[in-house]
KOLLODREN-667101 format. One record per residue: residue number from 1; residue in three letters; z, x, y of N, C-alpha, C, CB in turn. Coordinates in steps of 0.2 Angstrom, whole numbers, plus 5000, padded with zeros to 4 digits. Atoms other than C-alpha are relative to their C-alpha. Last residue first. Glycine has a CB too. Layout:
PT   resi   resn    n.z    n.x    n.y   ca.z   ca.x   ca.y    c.z    c.x    c.y   cb.z   cb.x   cb.y
PT    NUM    Ala      Z      X      Y      Z      X      Y      Z      X      Y      Z      X      Y
...
***
This chain:
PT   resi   resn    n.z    n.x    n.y   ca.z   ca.x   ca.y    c.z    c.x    c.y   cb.z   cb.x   cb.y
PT    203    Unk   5000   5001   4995   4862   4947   5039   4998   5004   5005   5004   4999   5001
PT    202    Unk   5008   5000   5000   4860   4951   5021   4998   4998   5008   4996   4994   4994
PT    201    Unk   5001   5004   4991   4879   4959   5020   4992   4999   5000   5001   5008   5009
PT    200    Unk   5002   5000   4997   4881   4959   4998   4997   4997   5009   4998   5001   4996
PT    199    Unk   5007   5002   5000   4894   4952   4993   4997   5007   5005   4999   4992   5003
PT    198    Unk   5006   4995   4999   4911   4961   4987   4995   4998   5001   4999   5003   4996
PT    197    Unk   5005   4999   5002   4928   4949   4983   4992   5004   5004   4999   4994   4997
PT    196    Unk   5004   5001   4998   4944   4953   4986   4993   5001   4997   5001   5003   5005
PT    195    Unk   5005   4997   5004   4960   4947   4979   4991   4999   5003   5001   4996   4994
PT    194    Unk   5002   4992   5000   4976   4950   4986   4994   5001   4994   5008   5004   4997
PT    193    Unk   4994   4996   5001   4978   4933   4993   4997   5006   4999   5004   4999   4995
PT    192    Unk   4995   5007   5002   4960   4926   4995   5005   5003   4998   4999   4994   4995
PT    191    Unk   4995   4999   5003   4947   4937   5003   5006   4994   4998   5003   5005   5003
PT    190    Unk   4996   5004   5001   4929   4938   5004   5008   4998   4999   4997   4998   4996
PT    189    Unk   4992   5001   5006   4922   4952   5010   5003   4994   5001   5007   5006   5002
PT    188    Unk   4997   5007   5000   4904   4956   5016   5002   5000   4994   4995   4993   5003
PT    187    Unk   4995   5006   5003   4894   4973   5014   5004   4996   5003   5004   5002   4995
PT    186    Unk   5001   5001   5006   4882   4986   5022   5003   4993   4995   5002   5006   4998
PT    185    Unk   5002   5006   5002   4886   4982   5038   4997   4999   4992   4996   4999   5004
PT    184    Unk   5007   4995   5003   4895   4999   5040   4994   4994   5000   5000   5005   4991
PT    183    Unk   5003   4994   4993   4909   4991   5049   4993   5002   4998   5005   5008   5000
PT    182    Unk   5004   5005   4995   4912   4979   5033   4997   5002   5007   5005   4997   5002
PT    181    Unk   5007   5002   5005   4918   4995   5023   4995   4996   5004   5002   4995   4994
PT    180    Unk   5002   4995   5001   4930   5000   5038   4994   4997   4996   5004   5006   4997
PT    179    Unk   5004   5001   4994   4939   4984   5038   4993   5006   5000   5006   5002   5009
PT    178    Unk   5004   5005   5002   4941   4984   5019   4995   5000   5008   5005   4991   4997
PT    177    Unk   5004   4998   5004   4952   5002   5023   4992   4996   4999   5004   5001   4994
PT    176    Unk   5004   4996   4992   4961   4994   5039   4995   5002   4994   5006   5008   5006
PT    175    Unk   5008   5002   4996   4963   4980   5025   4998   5003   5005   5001   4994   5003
PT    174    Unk   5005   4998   5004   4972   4992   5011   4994   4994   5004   5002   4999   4993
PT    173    Unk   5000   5006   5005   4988   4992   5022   4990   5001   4996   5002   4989   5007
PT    172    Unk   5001   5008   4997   4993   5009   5029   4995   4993   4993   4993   5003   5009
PT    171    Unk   4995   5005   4998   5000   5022   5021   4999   4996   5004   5005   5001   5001
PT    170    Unk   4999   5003   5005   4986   5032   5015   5005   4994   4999   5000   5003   4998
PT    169    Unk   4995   4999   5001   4979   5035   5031   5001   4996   4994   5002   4999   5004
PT    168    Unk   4996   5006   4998   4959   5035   5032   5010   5002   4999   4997   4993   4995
PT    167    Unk   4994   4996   5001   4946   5047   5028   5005   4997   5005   4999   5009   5001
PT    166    Unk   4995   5000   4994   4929   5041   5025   5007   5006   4999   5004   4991   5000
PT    165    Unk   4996   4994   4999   4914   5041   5015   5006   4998   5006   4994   5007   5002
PT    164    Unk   4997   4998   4992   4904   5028   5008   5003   5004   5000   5004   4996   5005
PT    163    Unk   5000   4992   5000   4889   5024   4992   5005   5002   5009   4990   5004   5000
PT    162    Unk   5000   4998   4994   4884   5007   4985   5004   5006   5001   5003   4995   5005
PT    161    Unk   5002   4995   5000   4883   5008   4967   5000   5002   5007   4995   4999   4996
PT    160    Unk   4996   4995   5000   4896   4995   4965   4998   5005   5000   5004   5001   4996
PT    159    Unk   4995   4996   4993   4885   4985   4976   5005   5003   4997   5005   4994   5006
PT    158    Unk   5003   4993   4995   4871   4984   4963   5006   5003   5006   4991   4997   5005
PT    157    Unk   4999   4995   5003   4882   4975   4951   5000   5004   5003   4997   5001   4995
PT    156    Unk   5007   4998   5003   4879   4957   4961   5004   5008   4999   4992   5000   5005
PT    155    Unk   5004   5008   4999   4896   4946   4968   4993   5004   4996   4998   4995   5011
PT    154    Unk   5005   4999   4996   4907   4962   4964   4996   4994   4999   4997   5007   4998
PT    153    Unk   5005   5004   5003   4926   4956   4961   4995   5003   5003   5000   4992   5001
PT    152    Unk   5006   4999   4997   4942   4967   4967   4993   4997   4995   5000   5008   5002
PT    151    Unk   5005   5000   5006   4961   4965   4962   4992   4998   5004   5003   4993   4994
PT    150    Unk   5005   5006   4999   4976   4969   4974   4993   5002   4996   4998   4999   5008
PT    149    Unk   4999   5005   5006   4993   4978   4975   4994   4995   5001   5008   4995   5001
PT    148    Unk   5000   5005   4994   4989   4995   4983   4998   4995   4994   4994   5001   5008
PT    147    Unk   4996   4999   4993   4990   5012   4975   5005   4992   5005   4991   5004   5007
PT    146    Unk   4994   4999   5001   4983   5012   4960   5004   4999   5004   5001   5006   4999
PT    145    Unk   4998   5006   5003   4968   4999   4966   5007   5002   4996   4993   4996   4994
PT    144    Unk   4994   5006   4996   4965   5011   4977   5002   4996   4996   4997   4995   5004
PT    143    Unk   4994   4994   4997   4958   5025   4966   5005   4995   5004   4997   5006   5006
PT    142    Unk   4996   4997   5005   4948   5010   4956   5005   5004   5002   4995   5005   4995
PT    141    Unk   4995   5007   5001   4941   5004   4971   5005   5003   4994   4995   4992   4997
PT    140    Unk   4997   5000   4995   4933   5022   4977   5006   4995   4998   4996   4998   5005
PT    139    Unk   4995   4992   5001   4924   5024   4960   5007   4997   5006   4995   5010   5005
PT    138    Unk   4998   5002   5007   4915   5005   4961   5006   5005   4998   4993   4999   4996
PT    137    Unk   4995   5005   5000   4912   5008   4979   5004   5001   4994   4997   4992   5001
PT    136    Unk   5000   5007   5003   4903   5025   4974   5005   4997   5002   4999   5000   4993
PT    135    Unk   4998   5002   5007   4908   5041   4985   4998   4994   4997   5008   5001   5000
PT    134    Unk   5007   5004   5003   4899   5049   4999   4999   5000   4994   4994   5001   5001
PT    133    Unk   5005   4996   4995   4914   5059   5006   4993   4998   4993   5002   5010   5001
PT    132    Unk   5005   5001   5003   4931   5050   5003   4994   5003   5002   4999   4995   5000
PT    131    Unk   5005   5000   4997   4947   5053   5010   4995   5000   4994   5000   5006   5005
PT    130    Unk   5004   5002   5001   4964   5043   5010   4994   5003   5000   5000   4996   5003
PT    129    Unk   5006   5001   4998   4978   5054   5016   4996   4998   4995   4998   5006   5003
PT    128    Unk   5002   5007   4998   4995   5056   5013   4994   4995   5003   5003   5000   5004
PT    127    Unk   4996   5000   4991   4996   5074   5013   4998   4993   5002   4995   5006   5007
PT    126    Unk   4996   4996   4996   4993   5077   4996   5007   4999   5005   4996   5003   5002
PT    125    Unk   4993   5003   5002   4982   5065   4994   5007   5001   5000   4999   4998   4996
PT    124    Unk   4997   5002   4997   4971   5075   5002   5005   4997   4999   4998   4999   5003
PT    123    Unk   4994   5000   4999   4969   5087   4988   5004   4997   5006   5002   5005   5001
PT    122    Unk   4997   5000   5006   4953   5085   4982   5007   4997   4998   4999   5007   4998
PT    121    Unk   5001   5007   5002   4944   5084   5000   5003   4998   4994   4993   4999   5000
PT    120    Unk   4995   5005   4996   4954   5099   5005   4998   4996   4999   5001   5000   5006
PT    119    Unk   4992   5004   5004   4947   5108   4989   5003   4996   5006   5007   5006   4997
PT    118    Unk   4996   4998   4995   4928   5108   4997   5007   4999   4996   4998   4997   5008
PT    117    Unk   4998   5008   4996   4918   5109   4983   5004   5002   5004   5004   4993   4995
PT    116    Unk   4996   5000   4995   4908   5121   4972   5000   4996   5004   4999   5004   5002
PT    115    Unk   5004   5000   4992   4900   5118   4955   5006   5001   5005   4996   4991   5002
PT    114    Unk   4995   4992   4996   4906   5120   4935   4995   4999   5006   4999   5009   4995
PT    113    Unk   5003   5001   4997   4901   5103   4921   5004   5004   5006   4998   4994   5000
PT    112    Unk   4997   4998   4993   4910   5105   4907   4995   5004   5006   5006   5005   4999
PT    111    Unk   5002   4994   4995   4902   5100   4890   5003   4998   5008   4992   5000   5000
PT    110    Unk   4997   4993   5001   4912   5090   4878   5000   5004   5003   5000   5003   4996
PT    109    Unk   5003   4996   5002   4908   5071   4883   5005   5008   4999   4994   4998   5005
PT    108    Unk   5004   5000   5005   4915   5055   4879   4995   5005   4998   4998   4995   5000
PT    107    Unk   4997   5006   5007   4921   5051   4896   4997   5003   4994   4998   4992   4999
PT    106    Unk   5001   5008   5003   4913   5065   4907   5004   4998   4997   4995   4997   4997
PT    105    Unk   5000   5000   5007   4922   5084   4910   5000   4992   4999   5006   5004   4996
PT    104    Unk   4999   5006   5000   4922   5090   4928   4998   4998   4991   4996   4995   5006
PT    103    Unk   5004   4999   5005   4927   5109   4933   5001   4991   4997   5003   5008   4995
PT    102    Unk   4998   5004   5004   4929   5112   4952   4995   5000   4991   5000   4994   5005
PT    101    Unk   5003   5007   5004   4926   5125   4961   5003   4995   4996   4997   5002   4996
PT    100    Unk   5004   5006   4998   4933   5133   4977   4998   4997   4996   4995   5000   5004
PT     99    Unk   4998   5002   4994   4944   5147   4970   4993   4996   5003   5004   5007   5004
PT     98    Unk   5000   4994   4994   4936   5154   4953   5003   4993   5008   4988   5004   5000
PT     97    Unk   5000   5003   4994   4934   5143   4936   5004   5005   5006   5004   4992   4999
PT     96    Unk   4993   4998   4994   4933   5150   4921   4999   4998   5005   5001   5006   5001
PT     95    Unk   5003   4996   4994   4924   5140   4908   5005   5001   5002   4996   4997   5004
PT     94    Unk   5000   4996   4997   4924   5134   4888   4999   5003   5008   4998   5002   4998
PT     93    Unk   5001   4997   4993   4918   5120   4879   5006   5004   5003   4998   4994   5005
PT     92    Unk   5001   4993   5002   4925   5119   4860   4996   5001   5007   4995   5002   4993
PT     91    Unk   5005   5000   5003   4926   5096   4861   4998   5010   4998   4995   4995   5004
PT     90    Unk   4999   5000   5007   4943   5099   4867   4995   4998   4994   5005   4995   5000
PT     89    Unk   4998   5006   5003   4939   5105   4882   5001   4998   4993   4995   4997   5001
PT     88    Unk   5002   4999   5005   4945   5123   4889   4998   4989   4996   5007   5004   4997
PT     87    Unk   5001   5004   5001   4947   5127   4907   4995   4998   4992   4998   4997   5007
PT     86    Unk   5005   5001   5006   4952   5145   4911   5002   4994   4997   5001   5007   4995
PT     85    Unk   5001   5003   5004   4957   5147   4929   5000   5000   4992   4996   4998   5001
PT     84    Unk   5006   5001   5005   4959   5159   4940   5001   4996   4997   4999   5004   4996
PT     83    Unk   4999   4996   5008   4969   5162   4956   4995   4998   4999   5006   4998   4994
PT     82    Unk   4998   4992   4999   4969   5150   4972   5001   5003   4993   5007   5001   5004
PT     81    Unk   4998   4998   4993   4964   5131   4976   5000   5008   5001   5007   4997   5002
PT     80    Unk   4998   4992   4999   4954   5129   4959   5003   5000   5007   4994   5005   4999
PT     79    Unk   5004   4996   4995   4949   5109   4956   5005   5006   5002   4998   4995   5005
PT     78    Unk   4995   4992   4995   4953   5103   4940   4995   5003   5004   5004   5007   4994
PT     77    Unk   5004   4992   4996   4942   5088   4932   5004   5003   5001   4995   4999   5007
PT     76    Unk   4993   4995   4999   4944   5072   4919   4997   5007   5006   5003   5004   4991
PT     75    Unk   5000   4991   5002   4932   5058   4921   5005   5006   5001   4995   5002   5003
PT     74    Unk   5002   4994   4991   4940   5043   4922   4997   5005   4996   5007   5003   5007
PT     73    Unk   5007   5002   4998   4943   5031   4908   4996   5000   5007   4999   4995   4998
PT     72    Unk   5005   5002   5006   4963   5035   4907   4991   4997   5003   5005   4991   4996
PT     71    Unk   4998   5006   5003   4967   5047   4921   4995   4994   4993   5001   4995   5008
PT     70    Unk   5002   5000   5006   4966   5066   4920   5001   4990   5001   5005   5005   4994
PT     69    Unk   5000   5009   5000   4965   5071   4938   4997   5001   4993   4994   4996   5006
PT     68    Unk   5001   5004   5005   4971   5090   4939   5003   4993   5000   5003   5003   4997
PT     67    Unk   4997   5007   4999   4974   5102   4956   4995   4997   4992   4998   4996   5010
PT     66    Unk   5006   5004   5004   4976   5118   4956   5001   4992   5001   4999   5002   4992
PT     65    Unk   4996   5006   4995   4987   5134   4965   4993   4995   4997   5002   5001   5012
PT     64    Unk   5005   5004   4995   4989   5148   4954   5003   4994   5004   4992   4998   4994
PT     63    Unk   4995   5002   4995   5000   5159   4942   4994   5000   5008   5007   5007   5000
PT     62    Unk   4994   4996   4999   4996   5162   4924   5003   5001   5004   5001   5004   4998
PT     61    Unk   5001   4995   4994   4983   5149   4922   5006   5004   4997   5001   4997   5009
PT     60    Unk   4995   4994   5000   4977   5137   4905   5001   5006   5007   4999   5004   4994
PT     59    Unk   4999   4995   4993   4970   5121   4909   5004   5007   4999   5005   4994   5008
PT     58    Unk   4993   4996   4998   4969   5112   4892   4996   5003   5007   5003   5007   4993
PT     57    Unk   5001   4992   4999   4955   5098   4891   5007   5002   4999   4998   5002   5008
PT     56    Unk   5008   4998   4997   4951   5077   4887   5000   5008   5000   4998   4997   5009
PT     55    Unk   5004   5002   5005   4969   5070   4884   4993   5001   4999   5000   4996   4998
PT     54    Unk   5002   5009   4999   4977   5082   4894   4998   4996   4995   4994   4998   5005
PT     53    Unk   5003   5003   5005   4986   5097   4893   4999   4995   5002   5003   4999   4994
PT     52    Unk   4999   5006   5001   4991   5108   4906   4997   4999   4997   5000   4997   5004
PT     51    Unk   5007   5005   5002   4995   5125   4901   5002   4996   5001   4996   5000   4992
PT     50    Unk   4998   5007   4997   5005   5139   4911   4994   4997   4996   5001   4999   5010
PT     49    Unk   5006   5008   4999   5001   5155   4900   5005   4995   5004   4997   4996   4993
PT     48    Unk   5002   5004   5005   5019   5169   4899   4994   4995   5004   5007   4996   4997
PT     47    Unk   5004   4999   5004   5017   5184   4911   4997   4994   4995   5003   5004   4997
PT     46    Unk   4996   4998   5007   5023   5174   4924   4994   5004   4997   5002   4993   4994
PT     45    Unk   5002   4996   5002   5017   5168   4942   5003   5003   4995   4999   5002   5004
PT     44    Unk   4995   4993   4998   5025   5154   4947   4997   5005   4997   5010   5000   4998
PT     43    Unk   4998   4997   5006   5011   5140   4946   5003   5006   5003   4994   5000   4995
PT     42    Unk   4999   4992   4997   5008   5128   4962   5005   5005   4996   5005   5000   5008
PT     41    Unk   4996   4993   5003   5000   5114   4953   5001   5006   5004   4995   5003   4993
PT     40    Unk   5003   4992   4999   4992   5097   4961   5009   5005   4996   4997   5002   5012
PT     39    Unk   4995   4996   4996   4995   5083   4950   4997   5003   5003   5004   5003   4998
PT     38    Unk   5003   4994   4994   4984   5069   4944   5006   5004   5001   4997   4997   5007
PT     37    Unk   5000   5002   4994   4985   5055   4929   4997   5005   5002   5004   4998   5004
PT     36    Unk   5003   5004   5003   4994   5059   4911   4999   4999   5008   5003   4996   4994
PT     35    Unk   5001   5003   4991   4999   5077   4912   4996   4992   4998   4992   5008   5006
PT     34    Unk   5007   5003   5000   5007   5088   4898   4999   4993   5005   4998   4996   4991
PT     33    Unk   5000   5007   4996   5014   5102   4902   4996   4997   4996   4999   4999   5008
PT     32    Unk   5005   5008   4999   5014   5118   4892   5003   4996   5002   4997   4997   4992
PT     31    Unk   4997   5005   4996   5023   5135   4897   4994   4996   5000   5003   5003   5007
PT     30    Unk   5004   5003   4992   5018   5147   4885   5006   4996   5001   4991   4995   5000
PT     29    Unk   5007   5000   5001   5024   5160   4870   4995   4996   5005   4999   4997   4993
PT     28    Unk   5003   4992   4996   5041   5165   4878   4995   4998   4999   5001   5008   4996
PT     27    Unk   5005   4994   5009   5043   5146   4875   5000   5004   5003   4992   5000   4995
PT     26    Unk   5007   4997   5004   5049   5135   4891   5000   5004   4996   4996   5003   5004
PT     25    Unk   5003   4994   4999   5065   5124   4895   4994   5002   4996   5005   5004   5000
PT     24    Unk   4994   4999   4995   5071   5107   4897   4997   5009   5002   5010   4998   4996
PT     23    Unk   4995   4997   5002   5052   5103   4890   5004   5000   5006   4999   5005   4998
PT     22    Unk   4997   4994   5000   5038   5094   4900   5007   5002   4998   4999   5001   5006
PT     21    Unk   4998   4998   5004   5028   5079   4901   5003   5005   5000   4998   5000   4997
PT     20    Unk   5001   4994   5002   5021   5073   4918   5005   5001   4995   4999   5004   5006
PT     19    Unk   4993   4996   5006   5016   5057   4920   4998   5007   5000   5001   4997   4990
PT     18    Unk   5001   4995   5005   5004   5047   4935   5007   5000   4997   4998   5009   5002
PT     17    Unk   5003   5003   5007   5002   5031   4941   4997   5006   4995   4994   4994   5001
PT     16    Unk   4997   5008   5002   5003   5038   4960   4998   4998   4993   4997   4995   5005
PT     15    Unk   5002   5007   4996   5001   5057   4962   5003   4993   4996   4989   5000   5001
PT     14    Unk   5003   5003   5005   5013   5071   4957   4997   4992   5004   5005   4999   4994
PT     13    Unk   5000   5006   4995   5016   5086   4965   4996   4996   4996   4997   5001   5007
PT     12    Unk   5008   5005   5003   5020   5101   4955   5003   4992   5004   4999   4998   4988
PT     11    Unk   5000   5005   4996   5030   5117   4960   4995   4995   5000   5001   5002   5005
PT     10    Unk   5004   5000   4999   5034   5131   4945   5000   4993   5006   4996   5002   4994
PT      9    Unk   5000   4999   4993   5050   5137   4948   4995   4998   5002   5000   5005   5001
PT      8    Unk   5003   4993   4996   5049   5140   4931   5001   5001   5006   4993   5001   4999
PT      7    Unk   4998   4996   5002   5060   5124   4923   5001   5009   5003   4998   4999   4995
PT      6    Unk   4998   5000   5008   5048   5113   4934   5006   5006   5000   4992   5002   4995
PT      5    Unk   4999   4994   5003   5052   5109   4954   5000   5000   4990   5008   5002   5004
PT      4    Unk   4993   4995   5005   5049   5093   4961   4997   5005   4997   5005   4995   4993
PT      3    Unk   4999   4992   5001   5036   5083   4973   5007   5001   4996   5000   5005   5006
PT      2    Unk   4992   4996   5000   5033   5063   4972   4999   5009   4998   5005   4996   4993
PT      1    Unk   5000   4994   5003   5017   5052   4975   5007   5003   5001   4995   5005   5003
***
């Protein structure tokens, strides 16, 4: 992940196997980004809109702190640290979003889905941090699999429905992470270079 400074002052942090788009300078009329991945947003407070664009929503603020995960065939969401929101999908859904929620928008769908979450779990990444809180294998892998050079097999379907939680470093190797899994006895890991496979533990 990498931090810098937009045109505004505005300050955006950018996670791993993301893009961010953005003019040398901004429009009186807004300040649009467009975001391909995750950032968090610490927006300089203006009259002019700050919009992120995705391929799924617009995020429009005028001077907040947020965080936005748009990656390809993921669900898209923004979670509210501070300020206001107004989260628009590109199918004609509508919501405002208030400090602790988040707003999540399926693959393929137009309606926005609006609940409360803890944002330090949102934003650890942030801070170098790995955390999870009784998340799908099958989800979990995917986020790693940016991060860290290796490819993942499930021996039966049902274990990507399995279900953990942690909160690990993110700079460490991706087997203290596998150790962990194994811990729980739920599952058994096969590995061969950087490629692990997923049985069910019947032991």
């Amino acid at each position: 992940s990498r931090a810098f400074v937009l045109p505004d002052s505005t300050r955006v942090h950018l996670n791993s196997m993301s893009r961010l788009t953005y003019p040398q300078s901004f429009s009186d009329a807004e300040r649009r980004v467009v975001l391909e991945g995750e950032a968090l947003f610490d927006v300089t407070p203006s009259d002019v809109p700050f919009v992120v664009g995705t391929p799924e929503m617009d995020i429009e603020v005028l001077g907040t702190v947020f965080d936005v995960s748009a990656y390809p065939d993921e669900a898209a969401r923004t979670v509210l640290l501070e300020g206001l929101v107004k989260v628009s999908s590109l199918g004609g859904s509508e919501c405002l979003l208030y400090p602790g929620q988040m707003a999540v928008l399926l693959a393929g769908s137009s309606d926005l889905n609006v609940g409360d979450v803890e944002t330090d779990f949102y934003t650890s990444w942030t801070r170098g941090r790995i955390c999870f809180r009784d998340e799908r294998l099958e989800d979990i892998m995917s986020v790693l699999e940016r991060w860290y050079d290796f490819d993942v097999d499930y021996a039966e379907e049902s274990i990507k429905d399995f279900r953990f939680g942690c909160s690990v470093n993110r700079y460490e190797e991706i087997d203290s992470f596998i150790d962990l899994l194994v811990k729980t006895g739920k599952i058994a890991v096969i590995k061969i270079d950087n490629h692990y496979t997923f049985i069910i533990n019947n032991n």
